[in-house]
C-alpha positions in Angstrom: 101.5 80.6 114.4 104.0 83.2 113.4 102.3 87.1 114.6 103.1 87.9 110.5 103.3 85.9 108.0 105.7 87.5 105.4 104.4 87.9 101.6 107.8 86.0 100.1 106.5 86.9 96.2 104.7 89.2 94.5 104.2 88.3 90.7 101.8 91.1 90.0 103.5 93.8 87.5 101.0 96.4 87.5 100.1 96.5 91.4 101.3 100.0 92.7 102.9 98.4 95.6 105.2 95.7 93.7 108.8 96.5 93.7 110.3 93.9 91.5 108.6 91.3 93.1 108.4 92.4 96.7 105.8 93.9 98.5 106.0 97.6 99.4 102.9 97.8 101.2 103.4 97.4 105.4 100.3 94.8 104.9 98.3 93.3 102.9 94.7 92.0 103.4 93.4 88.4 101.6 89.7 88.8 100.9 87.5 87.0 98.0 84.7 85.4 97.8 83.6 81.4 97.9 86.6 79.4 97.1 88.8 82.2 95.5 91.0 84.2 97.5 93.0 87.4 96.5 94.8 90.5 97.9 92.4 92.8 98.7 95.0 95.3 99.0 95.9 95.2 94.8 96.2 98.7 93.7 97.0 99.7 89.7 97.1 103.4 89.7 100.0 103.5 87.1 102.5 105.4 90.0 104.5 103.1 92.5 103.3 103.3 95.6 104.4 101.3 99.6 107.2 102.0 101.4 110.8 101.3 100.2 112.7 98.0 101.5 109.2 96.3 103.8 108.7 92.9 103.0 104.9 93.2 103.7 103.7 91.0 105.9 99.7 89.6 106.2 97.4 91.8 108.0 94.1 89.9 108.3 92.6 86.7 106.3 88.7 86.9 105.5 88.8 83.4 103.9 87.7 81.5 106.8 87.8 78.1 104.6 91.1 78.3 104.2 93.6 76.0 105.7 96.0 78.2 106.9 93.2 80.5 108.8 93.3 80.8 112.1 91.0 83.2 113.7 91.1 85.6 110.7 95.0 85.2 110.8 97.2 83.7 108.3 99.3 81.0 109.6 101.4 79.7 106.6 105.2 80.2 106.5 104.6 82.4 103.4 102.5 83.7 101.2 102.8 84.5 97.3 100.6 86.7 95.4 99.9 86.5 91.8 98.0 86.4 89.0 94.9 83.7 89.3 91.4 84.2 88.4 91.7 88.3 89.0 94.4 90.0 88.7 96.6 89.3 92.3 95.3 85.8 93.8 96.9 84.8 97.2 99.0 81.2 95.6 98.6 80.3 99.1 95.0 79.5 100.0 94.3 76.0 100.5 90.4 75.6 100.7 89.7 73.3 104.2 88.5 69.7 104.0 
């Protein structure tokens, strides 16, 4: 497993921390509930937010279930965020078998 898993794509318009589809914040957090995972770090304030040029990277995982979860740490090549259920969904998850 990679120590950070880069966010590769951000397809969430009115998040604070998009930057034409990249990532300003340093990190982003997956949370959710059963089965349905999104970033818990989604922000829509209306004012752009994050710092400029940071391809934001995976902080910490709370979906367990997942596939690519490994001790509360993402371990897919990449992640994409976008619009699912709620608003910014991580594309990503891959409930376990």
């Amino acid at each position: 497993m990679a120590v950070t898993v880069p966010v590769s794509e951000c397809a969430v318009e009115n998040c604070s921390f998009n930057d034409h589809t990249h990532c300003g914040a340093a990190g982003i957090t997956i949370g959710g509930n059963a089965d349905h995972a999104q970033c818990a770090t989604f922000i829509d304030t209306g004012s752009h937010g994050g710092l400029p040029k940071v391809l934001a990277s995976i902080g910490a995982c709370q979906r367990t279930e997942c596939t690519h979860n490994d001790n509360l740490m993402c371990g897919a090549p990449a992640v994409k965020v976008g619009p699912g259920a709620d608003n910014a969904d991580c594309l990503t998850y891959e409930h376990a078998v």
